[in-house]
N, C-alpha and C positions, 0 to 999 in steps of 0.2 A: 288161653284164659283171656275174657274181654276186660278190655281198660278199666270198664264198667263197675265190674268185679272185685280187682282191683282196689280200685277206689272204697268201695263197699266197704270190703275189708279193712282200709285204713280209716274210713271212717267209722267202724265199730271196736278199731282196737283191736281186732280180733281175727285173724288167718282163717279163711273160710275154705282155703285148701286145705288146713292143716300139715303145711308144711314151714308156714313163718317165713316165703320167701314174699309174700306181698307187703309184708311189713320190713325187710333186711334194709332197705335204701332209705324208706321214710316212714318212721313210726310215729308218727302223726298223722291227724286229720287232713284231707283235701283243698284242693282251693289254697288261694292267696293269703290266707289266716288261719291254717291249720293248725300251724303251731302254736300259735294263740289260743284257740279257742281252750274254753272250759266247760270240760263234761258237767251236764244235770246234777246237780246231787243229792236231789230230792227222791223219794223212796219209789214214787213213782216212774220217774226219769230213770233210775235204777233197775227198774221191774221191766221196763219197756226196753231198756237194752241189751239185758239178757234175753229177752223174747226173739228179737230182732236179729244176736247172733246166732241162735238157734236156730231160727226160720232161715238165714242167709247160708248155713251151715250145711241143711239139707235142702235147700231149693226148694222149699214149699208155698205156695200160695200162704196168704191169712184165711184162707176160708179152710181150704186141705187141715191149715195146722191147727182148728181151734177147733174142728171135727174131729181130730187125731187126739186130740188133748181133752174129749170131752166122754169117747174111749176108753183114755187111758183112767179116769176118775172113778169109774164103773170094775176097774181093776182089780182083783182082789190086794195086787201085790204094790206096793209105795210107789204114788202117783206117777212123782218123777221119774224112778225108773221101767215104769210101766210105760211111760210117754216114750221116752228114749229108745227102750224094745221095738215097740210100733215103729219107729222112723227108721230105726235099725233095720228093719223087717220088710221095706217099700222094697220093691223089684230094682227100682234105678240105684239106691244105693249098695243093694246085695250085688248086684254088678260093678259096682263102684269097686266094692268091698274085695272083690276077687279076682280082682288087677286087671278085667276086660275094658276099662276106661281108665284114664288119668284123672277125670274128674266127674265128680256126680253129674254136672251139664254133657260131659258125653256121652256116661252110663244112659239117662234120660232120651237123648237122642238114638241112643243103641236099639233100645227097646220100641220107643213112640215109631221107629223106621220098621219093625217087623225082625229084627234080626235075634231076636231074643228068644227061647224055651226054656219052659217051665216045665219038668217031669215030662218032654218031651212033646208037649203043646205051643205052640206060637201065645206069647200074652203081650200085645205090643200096648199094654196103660203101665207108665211107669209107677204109679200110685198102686200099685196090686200088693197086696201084703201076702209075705209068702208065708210060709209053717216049717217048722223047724224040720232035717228032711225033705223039704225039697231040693230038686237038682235042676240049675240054674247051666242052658248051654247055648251055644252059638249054632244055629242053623248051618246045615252042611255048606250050603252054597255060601253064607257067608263070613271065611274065615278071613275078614277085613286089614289090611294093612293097619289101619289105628289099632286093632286090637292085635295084632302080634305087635307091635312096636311098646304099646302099652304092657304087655307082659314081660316082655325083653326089658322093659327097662326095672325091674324086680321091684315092685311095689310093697311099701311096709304092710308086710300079711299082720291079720288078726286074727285071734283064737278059735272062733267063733264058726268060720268058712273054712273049707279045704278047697283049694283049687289044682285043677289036675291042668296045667298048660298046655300039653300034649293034644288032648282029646277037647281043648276048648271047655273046659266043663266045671262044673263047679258046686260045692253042697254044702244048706245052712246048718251046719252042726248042731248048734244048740242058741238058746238066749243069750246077749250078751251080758256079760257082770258091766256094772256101774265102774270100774276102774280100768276098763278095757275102752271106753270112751271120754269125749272131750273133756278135761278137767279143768277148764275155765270156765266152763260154762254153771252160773248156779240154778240147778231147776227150780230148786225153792222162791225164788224171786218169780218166776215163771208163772208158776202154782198160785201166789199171791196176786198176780197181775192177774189171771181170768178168776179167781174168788173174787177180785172189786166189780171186774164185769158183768161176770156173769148170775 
């Protein structure tokens, strides 16, 4: 994990590993007046921050995530969790998700390097959205040291993915429920933030 990251994290408050280990030593902001400083508290400032842990959450560009979010409004099913589905459903993080990386920036690199199949095709864009039923594996030739180490170290599974360790392999069960994901995060604020924009 870079410093960078890190940092990110502590300046949103918010564990972008989701494991609260960026925040254990210093749960405050960055820099020389972290502690000091006082979050926005105006509805805007509010709106923008929940966006920002979101986006920091799943590694997405601002262009990727207001594409994804403009998707997900076309949804038949409630926005936010339509939105959250979609990000759920990106190739790097169903890699993420099925313990072949330790963090969405590796899962990304997993893929973007060629090392990834989809139902037994090579799809190295980590932005690929999968469908539920697909089978997520690691190419024969490469069963990578990060990723047996990343499975070894037993990753908190989620509902949603079965992963078979053995065979490197792995399948998106189904959609995910809204209480199987991040619950700090409020989409609602989110929602309201591209209503003013857009």
């Amino acid at each position: 994990m870079s410093k960078s990251a890190w940092k990110r994290s502590r300046h949103l408050g918010f564990s972008t590993l989701e494991t609260g280990d960026e925040l254990k030593k210093r749960p405050y902001g960055p820099g020389q007046h972290g502690q000091d400083r006082k979050r926005k508290s105006s509805e805007y400032g509010l709106q923008l921050l929940e966006k920002q842990k979101l986006r920091s959450l799943y590694g997405v560009s601002e262009r990727q995530f207001r594409r994804l979010f403009l998707i997900a409004k076309k949804d038949p099913n409630v926005t936010g969790l339509a939105f959250f589905r979609i990000l759920e459903s990106r190739l790097d993080n169903l890699v993420y998700r099925m313990g072949f990386a330790r963090t969405r920036a590796g899962a990304r690199q997993l893929v973007a390097h060629g090392h990834i199949l989809v139902n037994g095709k090579k799809v190295d864009i980590p932005s690929y959205l999968c469908k539920v039923g697909d089978v997520i594996s690691l190419k024969e030739d490469s069963p990578l040291k990060c990723v047996k180490e990343a499975l070894e170290s037993k990753p908190a599974s989620v509902g949603f993915v079965k992963t078979d360790a053995d065979k490197f392999e792995g399948t998106f069960l189904r959609e995910p429920e809204r209480n199987e994901l991040a619950q700090e995060i409020s989409e609602s604020q989110i929602i309201e933030y591209y209503n003013r924009k857009l």
